[in-house]
N, C-alpha and C positions, 0 to 999 in steps of 0.2 A: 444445728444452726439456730440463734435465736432470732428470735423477731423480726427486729429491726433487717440483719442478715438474709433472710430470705426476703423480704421485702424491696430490698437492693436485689437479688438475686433474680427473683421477679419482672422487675424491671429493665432486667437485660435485652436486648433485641435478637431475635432468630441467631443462627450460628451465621458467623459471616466467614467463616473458612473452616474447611476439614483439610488438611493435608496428611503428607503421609508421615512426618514426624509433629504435629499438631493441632490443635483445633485451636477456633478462638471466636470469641462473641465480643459482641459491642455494649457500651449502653452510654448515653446521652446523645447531645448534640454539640457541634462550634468544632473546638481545634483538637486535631489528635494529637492522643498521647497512647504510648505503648509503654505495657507495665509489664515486665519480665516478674515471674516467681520462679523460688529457688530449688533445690535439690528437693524430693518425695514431698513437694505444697503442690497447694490450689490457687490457682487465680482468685479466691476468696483469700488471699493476702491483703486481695487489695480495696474489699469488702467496704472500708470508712473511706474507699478517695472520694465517692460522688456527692457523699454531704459535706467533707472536709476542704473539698476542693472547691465546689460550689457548680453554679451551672455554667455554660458556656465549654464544657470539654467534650469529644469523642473518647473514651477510653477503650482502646484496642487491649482484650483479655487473653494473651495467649494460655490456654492447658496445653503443656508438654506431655504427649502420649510414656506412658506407665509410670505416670504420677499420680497420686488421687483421687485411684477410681476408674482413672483410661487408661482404659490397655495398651498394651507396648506397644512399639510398631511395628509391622512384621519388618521393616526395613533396618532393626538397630544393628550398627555395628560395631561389636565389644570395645570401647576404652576408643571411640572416637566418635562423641557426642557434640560438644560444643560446638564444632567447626558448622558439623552437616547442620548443626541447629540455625548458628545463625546466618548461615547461606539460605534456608527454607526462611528465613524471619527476615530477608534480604526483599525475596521473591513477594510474599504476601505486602511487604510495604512498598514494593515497586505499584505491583496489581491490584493491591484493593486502597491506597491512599496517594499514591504516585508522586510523593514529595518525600524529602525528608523529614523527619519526625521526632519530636522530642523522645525519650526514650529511659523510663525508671527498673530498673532492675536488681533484685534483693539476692543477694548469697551466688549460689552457684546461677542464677540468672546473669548477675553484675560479671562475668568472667563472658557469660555468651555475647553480652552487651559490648564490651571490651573489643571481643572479636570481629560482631558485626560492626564497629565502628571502624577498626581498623580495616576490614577488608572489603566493607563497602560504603565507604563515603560519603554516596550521595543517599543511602536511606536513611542518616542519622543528625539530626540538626543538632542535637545536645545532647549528652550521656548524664544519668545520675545513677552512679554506683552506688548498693547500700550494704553496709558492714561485710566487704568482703575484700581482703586486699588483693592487689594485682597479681598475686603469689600465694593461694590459700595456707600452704605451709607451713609459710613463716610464725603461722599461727600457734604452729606446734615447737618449730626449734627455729630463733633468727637464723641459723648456718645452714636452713633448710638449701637443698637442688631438689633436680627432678632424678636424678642419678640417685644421691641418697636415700629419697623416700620412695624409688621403686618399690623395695624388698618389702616394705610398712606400707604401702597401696596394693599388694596383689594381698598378701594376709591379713589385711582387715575388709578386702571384697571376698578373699574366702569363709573369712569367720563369718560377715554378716550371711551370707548365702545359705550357710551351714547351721546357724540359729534355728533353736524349735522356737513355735510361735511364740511359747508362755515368755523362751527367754527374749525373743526380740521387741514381744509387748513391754516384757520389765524396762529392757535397755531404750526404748522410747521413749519410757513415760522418765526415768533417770535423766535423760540426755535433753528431753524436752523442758523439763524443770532449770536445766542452763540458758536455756534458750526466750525464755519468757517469765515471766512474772505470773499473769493470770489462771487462777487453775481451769479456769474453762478455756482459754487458751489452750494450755497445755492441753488438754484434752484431744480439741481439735488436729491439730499437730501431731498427736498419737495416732487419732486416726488417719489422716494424710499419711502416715509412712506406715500405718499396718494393709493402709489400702491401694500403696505403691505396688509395682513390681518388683518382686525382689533381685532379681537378675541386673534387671536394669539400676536398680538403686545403687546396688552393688559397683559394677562397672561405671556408672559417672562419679560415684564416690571415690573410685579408684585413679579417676579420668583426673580430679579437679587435681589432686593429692600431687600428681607429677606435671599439673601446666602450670606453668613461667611465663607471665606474660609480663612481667617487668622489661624487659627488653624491647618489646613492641611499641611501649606508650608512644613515644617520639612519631610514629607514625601515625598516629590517632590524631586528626586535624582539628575534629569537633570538640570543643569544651565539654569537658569531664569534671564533673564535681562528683566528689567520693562525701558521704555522710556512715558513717560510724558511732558504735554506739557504746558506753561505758555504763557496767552498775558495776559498785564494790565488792558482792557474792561471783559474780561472775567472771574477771575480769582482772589481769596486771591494772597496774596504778595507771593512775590518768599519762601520767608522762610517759610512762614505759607504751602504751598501748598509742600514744602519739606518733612516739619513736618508731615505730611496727607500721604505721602508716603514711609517714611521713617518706620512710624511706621505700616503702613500695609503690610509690605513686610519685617517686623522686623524677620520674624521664618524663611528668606530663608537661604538653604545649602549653596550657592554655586549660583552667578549672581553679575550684577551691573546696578546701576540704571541710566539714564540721564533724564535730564529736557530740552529741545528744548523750546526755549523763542523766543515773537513774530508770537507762534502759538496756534492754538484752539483745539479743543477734534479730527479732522481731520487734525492731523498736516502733515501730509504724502500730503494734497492738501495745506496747508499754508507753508509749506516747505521742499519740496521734498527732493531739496539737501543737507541740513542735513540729514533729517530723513535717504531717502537711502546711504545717507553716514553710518551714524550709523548701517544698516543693511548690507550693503559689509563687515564694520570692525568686525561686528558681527560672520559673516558667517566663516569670515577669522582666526576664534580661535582657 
């Protein structure tokens, strides 16, 4: 962690909740905000919001237990993660801020977010989904279902499980180079997912592969803005990866979408100051 990073880190206030699928700390003061992070991260995703964002916010940190360093929970149950997530992420916004709440959520966060919007109402004042569409799949083949990609979600939760270290460090450090720009980035990132649970990695990896939430948007009441992120090493053309989200996020009420170009699936570390730009002009609706 460099400098600055712990320093922020630092400054976080006591834990404000352990439960039995996460923990979560605070740090500032004024109005909440809840930051979801994604598959094998840390709530140090979100490490640039309190200078970028400035003062005046509570940011509510959830760490998802066997992400990061925290151990699983004894309560996980195989390839049904999301749901129980954001029913616990329901209860902690009822009891410790008892409103509903604006709410940022990156990759396999942005699917829990999704959920807890739709199936609890009253703890979500506005959703910001980031680089992850309503159907992670589609990412892989447009014709993607959850039917097709079973077969290709149970064998790549068994290959990852099955990785000796050396190879699941190489395939990180591979996999993290798509994902980011910065080599210290990358780094980080490396370590987040050598210092996941493997089990658990596995099985939500498995989990995201076959949910379909494009069918539920319509019921999601709160304004949902999807922000996605384009670089030319990484990425179909500007249009095709339009098309790819346009059409996944085709049943919402009520949001808008943006594309940040120049950045990776961590566009918040490849470009901060859009991205928290885009999240101040957000907040400010």
């Amino acid at each position: 962690m460099q400098l600055g990073s712990l320093t922020r880190w630092l400054k976080r206030d006591t834990l404000a909740w352990e439960g039995e699928l996460f923990t979560a700390s605070t740090m500032g003061r004024g109005r909440d905000l809840v930051m979801l992070h994604g598959l094998a991260a840390s709530p140090d995703t979100w490490d640039e919001a309190p200078e970028c964002l400035g003062a005046g916010y509570k940011l509510h940190l959830p760490h998802m237990r066997g992400f990061a360093g925290l151990g699983p929970s004894a309560f996980r149950d195989p390839m049904n993660f999301l749901k129980p997530m954001s029913d616990a992420l329901a209860g902690y916004i009822r009891k410790q801020i008892g409103k509903p709440v604006p709410v940022v959520a990156h990759s396999m966060g942005g699917l829990v977010g999704l959920i807890l919007a739709r199936d609890h109402p009253d703890t979500v004042e506005r959703l910001m989904v980031v680089d992850v569409p309503a159907y992670f799949s589609v990412l892989i083949t447009p014709f993607a279902t959850p039917s097709s990609m079973a077969g290709l979600a149970q064998h790549s939760r068994r290959t990852y499980i099955d990785k000796s270290k050396p190879q699941l460090l190489d395939d990180l450090r591979r996999t993290s180079e798509k994902l980011v720009t910065s080599a210290h980035q990358i780094e980080r990132i490396v370590e987040w997912g050598m210092t996941s649970d493997r089990p658990t990695t596995a099985d939500v990896m498995a989990e995201v592969m076959v949910t379909d939430l494009r069918g539920d948007l319509q019921r999601i009441k709160a304004p949902v803005d999807v922000v996605y992120a384009w670089d030319k090493a990484a990425h179909p053309s500007r249009l095709a990866l339009d098309q790819i989200y346009n059409a996944a996020y085709s049943g919402l009420v009520q949001g808008n979408k943006l594309r940040i170009d120049e950045a990776r699936h961590y566009v918040m570390f490849d470009q901060p100051a859009i991205f928290y730009d885009a999240v101040n002009q957000w907040l400010a609706k």
